[in-house]
mmCIF entry with sequence, helices, sheets and N, C-alpha, C, O atoms, coordinates in Angstrom:
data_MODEL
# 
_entry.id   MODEL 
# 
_entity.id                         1 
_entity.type                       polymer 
_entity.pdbx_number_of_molecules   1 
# 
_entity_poly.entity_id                      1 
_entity_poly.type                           'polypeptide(L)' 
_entity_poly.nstd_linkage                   no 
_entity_poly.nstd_monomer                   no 
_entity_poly.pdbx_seq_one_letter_code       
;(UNK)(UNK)(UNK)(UNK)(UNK)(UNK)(UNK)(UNK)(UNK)(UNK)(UNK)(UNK)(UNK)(UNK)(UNK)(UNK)
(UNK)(UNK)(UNK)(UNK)(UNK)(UNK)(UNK)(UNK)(UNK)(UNK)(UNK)(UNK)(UNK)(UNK)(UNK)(UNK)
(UNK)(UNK)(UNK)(UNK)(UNK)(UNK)(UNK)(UNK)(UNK)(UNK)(UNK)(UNK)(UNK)(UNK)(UNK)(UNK)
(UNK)
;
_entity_poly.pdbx_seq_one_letter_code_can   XXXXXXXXXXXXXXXXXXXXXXXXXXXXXXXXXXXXXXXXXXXXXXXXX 
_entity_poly.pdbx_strand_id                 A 
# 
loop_
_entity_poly_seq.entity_id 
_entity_poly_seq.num 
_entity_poly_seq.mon_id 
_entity_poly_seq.hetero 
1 1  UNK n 
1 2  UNK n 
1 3  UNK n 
1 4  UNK n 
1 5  UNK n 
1 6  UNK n 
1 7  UNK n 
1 8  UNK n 
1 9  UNK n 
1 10 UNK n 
1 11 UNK n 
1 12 UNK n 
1 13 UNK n 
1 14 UNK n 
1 15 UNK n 
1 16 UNK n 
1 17 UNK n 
1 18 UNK n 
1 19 UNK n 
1 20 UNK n 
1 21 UNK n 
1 22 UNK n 
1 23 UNK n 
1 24 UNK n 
1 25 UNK n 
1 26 UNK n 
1 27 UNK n 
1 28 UNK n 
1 29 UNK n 
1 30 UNK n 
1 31 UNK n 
1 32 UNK n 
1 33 UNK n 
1 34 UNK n 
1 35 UNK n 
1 36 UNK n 
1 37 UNK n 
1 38 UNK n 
1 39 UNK n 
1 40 UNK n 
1 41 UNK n 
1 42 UNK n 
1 43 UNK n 
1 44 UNK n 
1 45 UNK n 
1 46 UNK n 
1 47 UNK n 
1 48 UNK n 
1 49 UNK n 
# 
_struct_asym.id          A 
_struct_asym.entity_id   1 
# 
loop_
_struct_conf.conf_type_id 
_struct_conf.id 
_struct_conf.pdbx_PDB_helix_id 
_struct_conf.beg_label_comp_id 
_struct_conf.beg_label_asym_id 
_struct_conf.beg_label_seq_id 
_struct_conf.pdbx_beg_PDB_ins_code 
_struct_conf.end_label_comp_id 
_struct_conf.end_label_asym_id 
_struct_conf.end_label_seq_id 
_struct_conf.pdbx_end_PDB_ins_code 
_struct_conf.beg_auth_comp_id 
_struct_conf.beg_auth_asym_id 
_struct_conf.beg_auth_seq_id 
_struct_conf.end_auth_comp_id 
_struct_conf.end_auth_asym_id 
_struct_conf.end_auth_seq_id 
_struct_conf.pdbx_PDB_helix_class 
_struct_conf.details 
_struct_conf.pdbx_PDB_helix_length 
HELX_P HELX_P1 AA1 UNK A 2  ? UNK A 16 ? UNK A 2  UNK A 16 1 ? 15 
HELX_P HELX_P2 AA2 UNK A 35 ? UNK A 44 ? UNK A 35 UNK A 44 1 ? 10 
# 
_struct_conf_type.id          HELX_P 
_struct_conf_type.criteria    ? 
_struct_conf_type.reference   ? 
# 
loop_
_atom_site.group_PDB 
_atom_site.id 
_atom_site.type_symbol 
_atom_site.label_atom_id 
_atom_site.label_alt_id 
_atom_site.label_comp_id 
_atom_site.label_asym_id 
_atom_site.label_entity_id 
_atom_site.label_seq_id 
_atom_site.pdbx_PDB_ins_code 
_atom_site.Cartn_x 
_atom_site.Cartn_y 
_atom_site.Cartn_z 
_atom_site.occupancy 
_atom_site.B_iso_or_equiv 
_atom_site.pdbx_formal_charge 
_atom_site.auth_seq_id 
_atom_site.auth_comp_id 
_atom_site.auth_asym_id 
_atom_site.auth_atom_id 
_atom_site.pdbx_PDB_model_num 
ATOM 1   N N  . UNK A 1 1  ? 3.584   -39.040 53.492 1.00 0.00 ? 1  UNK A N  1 
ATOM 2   C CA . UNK A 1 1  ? 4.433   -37.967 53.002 1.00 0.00 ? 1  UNK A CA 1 
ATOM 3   C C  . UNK A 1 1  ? 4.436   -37.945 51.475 1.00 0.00 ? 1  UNK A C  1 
ATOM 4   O O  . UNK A 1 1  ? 4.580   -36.982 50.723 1.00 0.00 ? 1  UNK A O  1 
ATOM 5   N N  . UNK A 1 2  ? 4.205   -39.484 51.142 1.00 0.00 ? 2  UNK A N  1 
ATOM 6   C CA . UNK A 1 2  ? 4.684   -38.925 49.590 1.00 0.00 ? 2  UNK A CA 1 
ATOM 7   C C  . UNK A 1 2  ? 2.890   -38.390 49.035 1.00 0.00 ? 2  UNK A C  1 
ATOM 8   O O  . UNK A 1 2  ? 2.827   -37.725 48.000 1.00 0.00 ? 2  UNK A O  1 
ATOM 9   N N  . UNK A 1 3  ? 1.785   -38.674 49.659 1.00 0.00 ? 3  UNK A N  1 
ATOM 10  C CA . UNK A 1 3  ? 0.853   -38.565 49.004 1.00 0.00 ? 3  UNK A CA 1 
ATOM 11  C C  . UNK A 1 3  ? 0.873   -36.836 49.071 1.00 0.00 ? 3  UNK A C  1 
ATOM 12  O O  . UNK A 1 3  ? 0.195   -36.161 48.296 1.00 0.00 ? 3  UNK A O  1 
ATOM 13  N N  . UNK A 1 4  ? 1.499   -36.418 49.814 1.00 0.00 ? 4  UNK A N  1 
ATOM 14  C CA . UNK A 1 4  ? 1.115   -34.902 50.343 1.00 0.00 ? 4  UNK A CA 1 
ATOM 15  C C  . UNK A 1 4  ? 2.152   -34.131 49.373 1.00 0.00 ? 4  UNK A C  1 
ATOM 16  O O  . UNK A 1 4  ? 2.105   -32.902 49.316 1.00 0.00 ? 4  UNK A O  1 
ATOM 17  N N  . UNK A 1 5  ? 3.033   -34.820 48.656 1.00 0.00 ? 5  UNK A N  1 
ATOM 18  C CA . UNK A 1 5  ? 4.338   -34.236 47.632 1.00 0.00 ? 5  UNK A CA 1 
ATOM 19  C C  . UNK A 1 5  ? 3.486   -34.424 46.780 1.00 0.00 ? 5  UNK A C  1 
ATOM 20  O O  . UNK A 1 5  ? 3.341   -33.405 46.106 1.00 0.00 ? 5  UNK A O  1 
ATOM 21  N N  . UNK A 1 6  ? 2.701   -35.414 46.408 1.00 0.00 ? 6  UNK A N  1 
ATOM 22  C CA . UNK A 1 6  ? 2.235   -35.514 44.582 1.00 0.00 ? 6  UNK A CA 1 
ATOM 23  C C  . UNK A 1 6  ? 1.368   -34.648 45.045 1.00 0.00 ? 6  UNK A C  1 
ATOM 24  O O  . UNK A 1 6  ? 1.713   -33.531 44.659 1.00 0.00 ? 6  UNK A O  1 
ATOM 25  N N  . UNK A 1 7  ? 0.103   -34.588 45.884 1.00 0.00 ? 7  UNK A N  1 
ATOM 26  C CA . UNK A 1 7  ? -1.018  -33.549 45.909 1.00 0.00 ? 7  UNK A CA 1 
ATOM 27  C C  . UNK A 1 7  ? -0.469  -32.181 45.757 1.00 0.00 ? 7  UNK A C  1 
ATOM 28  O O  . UNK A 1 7  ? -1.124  -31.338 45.145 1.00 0.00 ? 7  UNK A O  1 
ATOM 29  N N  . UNK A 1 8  ? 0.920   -31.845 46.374 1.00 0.00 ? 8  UNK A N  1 
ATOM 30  C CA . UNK A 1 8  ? 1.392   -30.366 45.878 1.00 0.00 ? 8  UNK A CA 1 
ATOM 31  C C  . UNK A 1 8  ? 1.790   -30.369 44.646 1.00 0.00 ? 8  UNK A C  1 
ATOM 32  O O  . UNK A 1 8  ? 1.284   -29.416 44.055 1.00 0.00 ? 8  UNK A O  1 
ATOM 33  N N  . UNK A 1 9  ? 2.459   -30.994 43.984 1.00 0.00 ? 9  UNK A N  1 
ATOM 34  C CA . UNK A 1 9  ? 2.956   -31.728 42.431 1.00 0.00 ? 9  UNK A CA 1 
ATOM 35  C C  . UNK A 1 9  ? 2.009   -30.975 41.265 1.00 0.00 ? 9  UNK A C  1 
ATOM 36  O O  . UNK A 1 9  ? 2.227   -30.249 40.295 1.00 0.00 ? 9  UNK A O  1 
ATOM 37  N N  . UNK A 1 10 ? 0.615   -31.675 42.034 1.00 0.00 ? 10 UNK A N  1 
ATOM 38  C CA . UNK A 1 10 ? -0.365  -31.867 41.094 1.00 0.00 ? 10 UNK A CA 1 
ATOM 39  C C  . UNK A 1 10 ? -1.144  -30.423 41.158 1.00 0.00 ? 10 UNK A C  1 
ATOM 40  O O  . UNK A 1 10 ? -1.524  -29.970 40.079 1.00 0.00 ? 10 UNK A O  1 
ATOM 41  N N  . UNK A 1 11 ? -1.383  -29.735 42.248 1.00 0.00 ? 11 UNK A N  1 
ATOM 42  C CA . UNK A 1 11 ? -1.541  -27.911 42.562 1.00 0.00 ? 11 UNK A CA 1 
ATOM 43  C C  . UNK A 1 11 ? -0.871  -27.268 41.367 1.00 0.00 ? 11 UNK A C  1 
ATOM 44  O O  . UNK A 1 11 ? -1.390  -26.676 40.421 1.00 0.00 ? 11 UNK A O  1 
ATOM 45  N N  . UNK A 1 12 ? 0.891   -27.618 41.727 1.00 0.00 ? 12 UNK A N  1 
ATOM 46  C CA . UNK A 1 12 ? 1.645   -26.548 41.097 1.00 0.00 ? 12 UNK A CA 1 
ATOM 47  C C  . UNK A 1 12 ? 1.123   -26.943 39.650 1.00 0.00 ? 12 UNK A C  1 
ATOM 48  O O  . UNK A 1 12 ? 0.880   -25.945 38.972 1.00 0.00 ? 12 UNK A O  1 
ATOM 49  N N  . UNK A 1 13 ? 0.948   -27.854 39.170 1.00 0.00 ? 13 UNK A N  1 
ATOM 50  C CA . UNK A 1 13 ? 0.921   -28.094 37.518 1.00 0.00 ? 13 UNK A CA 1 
ATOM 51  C C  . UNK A 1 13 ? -0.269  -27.743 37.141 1.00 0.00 ? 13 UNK A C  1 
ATOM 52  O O  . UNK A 1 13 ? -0.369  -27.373 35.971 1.00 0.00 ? 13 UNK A O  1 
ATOM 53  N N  . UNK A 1 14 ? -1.467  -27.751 37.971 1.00 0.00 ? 14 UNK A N  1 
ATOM 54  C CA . UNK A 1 14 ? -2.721  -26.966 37.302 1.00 0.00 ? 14 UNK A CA 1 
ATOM 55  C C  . UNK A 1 14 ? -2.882  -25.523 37.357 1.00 0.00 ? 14 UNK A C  1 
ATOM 56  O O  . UNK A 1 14 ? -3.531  -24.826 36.576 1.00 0.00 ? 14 UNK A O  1 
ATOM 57  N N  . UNK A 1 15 ? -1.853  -24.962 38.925 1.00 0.00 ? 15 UNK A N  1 
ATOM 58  C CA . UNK A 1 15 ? -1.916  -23.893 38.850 1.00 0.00 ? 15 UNK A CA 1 
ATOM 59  C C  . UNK A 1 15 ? -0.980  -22.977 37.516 1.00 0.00 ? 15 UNK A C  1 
ATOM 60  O O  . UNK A 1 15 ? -1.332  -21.917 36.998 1.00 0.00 ? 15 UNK A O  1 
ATOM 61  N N  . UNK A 1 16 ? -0.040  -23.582 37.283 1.00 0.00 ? 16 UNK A N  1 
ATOM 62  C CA . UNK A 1 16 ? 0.943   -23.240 35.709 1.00 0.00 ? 16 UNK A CA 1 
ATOM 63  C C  . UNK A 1 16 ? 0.608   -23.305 34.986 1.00 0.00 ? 16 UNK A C  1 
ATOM 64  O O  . UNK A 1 16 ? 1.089   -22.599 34.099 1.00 0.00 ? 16 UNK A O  1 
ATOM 65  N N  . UNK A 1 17 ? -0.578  -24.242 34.641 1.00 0.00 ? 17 UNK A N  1 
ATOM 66  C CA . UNK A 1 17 ? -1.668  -24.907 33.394 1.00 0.00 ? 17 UNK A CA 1 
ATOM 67  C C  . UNK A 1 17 ? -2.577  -23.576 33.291 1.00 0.00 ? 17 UNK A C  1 
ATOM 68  O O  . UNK A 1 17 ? -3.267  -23.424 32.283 1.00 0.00 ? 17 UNK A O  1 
ATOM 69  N N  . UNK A 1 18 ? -2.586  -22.668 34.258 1.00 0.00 ? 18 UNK A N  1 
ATOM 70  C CA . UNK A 1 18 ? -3.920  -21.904 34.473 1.00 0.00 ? 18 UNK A CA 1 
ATOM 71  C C  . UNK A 1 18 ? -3.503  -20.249 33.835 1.00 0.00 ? 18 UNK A C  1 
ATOM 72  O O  . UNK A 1 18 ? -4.364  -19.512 33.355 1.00 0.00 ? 18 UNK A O  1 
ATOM 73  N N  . UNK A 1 19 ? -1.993  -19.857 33.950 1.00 0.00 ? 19 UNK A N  1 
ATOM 74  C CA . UNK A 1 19 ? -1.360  -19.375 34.248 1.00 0.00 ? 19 UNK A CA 1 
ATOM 75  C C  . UNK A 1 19 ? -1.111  -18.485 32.524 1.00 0.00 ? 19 UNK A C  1 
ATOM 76  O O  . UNK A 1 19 ? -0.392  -19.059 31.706 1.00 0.00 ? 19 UNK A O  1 
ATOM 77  N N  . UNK A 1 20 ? -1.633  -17.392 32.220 1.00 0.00 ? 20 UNK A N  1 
ATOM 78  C CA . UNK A 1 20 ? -1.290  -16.792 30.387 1.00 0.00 ? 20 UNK A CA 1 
ATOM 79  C C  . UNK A 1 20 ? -0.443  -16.283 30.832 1.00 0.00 ? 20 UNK A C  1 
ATOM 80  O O  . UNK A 1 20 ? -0.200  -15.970 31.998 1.00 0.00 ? 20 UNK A O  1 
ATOM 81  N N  . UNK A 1 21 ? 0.354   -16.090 29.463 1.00 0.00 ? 21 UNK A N  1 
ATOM 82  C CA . UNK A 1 21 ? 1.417   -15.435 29.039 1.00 0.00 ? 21 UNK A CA 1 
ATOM 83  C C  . UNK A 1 21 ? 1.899   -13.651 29.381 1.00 0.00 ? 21 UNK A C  1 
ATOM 84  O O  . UNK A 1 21 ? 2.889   -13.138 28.859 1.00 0.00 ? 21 UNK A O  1 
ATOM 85  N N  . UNK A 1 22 ? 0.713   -12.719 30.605 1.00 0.00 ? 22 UNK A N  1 
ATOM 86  C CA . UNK A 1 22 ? 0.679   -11.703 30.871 1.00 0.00 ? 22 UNK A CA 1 
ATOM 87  C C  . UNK A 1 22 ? -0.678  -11.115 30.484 1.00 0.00 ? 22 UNK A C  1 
ATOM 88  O O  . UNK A 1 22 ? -1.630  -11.857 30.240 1.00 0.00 ? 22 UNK A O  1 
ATOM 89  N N  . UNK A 1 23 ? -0.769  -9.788  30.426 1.00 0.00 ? 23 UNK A N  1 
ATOM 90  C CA . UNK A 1 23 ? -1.989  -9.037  30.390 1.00 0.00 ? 23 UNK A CA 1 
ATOM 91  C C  . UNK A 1 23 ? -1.279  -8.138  29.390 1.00 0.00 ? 23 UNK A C  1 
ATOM 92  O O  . UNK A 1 23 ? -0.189  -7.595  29.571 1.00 0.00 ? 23 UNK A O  1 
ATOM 93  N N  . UNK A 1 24 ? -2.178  -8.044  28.127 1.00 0.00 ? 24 UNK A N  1 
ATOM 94  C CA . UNK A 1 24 ? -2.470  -6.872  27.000 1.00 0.00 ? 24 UNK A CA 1 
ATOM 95  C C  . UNK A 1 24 ? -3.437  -5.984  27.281 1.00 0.00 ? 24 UNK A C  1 
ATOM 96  O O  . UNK A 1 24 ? -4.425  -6.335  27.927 1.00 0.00 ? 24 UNK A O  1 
ATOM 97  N N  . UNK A 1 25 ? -3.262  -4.597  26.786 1.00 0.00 ? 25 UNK A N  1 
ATOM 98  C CA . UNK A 1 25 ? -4.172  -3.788  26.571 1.00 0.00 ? 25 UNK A CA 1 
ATOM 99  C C  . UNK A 1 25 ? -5.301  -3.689  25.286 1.00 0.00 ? 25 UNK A C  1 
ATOM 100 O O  . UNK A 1 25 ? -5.989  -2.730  24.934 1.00 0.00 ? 25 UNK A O  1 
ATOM 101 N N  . UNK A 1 26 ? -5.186  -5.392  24.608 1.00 0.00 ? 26 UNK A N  1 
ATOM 102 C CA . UNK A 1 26 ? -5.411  -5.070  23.088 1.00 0.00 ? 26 UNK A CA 1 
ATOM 103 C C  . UNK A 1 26 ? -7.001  -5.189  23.627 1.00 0.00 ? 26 UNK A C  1 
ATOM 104 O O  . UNK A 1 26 ? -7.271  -5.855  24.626 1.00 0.00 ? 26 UNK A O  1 
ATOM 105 N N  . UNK A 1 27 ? -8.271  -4.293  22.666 1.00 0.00 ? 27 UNK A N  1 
ATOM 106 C CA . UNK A 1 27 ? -9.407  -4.208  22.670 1.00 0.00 ? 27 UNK A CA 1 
ATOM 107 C C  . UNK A 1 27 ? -9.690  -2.784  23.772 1.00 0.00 ? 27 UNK A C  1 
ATOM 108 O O  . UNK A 1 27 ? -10.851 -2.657  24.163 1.00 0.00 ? 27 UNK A O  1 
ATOM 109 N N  . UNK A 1 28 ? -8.970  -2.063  24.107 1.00 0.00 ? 28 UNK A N  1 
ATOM 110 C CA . UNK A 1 28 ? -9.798  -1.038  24.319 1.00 0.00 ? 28 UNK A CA 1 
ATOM 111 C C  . UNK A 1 28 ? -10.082 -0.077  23.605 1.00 0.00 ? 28 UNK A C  1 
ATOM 112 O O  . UNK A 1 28 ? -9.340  0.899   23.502 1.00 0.00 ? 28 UNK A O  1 
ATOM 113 N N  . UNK A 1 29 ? -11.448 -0.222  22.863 1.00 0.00 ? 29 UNK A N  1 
ATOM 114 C CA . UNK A 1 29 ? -11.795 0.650   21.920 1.00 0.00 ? 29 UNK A CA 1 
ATOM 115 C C  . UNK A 1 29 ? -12.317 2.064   22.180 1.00 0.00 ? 29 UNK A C  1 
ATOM 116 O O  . UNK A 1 29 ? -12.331 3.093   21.505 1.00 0.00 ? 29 UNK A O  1 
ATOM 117 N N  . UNK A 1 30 ? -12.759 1.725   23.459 1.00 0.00 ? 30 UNK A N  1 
ATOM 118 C CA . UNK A 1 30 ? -13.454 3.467   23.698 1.00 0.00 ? 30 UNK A CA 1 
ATOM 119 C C  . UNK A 1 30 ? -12.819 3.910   25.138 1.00 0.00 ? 30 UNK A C  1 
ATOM 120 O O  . UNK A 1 30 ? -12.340 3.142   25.972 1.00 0.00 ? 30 UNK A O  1 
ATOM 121 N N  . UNK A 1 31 ? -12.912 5.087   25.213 1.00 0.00 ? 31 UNK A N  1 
ATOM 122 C CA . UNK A 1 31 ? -12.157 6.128   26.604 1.00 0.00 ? 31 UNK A CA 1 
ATOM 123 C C  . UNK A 1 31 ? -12.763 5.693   27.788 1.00 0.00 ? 31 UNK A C  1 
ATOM 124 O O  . UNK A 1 31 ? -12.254 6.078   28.840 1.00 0.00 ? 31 UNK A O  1 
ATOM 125 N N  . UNK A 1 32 ? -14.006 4.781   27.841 1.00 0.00 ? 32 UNK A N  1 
ATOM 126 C CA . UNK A 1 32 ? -14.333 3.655   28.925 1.00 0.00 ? 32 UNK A CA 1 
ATOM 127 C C  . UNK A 1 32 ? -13.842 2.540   29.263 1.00 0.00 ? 32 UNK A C  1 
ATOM 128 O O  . UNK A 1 32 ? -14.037 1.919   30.308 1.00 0.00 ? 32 UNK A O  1 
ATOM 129 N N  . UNK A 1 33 ? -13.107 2.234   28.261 1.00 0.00 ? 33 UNK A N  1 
ATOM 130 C CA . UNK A 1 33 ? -12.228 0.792   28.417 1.00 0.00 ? 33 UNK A CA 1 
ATOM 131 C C  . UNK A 1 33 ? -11.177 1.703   28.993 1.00 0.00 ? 33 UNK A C  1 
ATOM 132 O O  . UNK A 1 33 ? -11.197 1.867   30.213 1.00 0.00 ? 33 UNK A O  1 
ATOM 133 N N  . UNK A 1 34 ? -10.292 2.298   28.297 1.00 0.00 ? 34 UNK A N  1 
ATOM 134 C CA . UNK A 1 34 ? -8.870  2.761   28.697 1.00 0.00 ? 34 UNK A CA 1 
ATOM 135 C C  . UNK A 1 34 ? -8.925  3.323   29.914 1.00 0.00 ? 34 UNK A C  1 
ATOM 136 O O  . UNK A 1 34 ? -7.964  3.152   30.663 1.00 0.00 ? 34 UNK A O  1 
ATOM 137 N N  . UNK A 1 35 ? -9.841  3.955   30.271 1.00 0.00 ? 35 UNK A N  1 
ATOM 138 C CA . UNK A 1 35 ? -10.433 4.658   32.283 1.00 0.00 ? 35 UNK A CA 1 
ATOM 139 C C  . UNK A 1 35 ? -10.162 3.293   32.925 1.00 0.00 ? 35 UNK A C  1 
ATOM 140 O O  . UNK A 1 35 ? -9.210  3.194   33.698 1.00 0.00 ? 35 UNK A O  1 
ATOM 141 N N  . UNK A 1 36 ? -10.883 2.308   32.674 1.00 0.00 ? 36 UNK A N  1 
ATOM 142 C CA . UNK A 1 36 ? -11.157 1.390   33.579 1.00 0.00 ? 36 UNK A CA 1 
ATOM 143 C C  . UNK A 1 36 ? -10.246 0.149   33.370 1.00 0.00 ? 36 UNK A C  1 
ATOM 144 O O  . UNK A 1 36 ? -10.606 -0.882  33.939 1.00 0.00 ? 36 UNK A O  1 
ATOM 145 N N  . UNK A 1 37 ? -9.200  0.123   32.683 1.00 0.00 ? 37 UNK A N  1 
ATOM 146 C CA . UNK A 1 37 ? -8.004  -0.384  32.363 1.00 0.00 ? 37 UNK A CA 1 
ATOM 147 C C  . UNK A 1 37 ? -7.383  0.662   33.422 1.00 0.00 ? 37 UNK A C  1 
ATOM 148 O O  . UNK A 1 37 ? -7.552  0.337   34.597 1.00 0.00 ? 37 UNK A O  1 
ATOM 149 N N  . UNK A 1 38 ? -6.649  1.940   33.176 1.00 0.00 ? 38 UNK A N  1 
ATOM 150 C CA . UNK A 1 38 ? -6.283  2.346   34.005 1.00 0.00 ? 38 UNK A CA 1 
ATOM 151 C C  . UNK A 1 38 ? -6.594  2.374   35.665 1.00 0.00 ? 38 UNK A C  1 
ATOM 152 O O  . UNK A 1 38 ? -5.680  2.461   36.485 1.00 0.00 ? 38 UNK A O  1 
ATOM 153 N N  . UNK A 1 39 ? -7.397  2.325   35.876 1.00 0.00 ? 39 UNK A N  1 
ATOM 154 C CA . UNK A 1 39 ? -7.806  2.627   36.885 1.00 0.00 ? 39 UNK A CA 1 
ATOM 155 C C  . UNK A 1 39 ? -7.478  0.968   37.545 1.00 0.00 ? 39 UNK A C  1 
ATOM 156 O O  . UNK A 1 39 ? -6.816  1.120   38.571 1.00 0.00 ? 39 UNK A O  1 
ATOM 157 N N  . UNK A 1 40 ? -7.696  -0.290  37.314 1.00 0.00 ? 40 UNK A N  1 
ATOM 158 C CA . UNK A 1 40 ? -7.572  -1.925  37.387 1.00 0.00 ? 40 UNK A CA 1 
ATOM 159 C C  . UNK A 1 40 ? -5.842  -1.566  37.258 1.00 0.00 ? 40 UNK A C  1 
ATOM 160 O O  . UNK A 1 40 ? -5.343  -2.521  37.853 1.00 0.00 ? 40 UNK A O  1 
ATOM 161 N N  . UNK A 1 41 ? -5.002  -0.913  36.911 1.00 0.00 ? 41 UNK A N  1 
ATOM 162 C CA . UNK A 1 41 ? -4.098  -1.021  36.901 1.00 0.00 ? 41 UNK A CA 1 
ATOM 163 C C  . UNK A 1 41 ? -3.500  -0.273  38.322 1.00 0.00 ? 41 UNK A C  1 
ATOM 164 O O  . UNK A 1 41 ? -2.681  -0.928  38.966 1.00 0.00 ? 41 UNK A O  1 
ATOM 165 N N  . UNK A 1 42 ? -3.798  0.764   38.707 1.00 0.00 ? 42 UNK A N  1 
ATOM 166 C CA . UNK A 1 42 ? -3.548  1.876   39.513 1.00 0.00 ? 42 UNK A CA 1 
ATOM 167 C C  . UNK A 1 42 ? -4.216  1.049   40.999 1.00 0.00 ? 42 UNK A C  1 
ATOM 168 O O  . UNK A 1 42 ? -4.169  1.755   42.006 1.00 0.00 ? 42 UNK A O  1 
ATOM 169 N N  . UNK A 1 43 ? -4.758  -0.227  41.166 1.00 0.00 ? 43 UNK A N  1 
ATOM 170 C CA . UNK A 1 43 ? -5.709  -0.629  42.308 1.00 0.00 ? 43 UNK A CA 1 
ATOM 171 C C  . UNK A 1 43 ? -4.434  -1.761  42.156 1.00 0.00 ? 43 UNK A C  1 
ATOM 172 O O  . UNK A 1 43 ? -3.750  -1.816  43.178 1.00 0.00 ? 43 UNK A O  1 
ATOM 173 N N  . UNK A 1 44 ? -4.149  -2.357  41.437 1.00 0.00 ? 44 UNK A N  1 
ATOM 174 C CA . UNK A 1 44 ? -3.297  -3.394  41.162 1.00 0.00 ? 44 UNK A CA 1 
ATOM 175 C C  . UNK A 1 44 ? -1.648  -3.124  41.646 1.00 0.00 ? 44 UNK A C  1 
ATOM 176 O O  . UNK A 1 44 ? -0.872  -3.725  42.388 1.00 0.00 ? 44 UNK A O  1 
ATOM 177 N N  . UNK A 1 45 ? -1.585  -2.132  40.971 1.00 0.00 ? 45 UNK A N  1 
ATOM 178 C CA . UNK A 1 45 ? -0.025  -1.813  41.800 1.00 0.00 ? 45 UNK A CA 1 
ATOM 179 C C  . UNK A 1 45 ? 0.054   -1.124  42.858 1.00 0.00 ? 45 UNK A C  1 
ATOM 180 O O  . UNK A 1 45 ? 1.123   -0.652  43.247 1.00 0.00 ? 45 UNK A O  1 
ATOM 181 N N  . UNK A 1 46 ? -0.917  -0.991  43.390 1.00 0.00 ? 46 UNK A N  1 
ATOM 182 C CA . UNK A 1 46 ? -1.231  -0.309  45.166 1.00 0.00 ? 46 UNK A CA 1 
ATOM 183 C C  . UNK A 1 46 ? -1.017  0.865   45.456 1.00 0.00 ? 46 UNK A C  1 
ATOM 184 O O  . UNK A 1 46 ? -0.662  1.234   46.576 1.00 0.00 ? 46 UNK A O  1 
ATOM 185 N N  . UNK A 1 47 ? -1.312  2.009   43.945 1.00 0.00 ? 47 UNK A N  1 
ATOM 186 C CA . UNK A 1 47 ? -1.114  3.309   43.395 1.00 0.00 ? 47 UNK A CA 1 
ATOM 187 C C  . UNK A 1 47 ? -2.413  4.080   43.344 1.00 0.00 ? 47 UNK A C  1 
ATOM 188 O O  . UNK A 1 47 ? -2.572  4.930   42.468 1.00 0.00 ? 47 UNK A O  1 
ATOM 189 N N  . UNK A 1 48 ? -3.429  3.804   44.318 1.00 0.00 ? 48 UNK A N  1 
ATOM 190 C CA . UNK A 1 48 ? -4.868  4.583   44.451 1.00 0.00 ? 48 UNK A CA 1 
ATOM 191 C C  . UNK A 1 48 ? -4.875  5.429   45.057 1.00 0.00 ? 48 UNK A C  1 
ATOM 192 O O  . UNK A 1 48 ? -5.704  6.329   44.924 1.00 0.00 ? 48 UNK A O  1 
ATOM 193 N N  . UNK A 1 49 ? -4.030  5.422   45.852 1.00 0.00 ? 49 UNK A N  1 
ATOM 194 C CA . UNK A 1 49 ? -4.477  6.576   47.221 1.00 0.00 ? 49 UNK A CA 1 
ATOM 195 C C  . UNK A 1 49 ? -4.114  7.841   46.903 1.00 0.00 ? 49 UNK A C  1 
ATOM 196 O O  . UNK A 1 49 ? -4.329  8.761   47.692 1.00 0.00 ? 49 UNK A O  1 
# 
């Protein structure tokens, strides 16, 4: 039991380790980035159909 608590222990802390601060829009320079930003956004919040 306890090996199966640290092996989850040790998940959660790499998975938090893995984990940025959110998603920016910074670098879309051309109306191909901002399409396909939008569009990754609109598939993401389950807003395609």
């Amino acid at each position: 039991m306890k090996k199966l608590f640290l092996a989850g222990a040790a998940a959660l802390m790499v998975l938090g380790a893995s984990c940025k601060g959110g998603v920016t829009n910074e670098g879309l320079e051309t109306p191909e980035d901002s399409l396909a930003y939008y569009f990754g956004q609109m598939w993401g919040n389950g807003n395609w159909l």
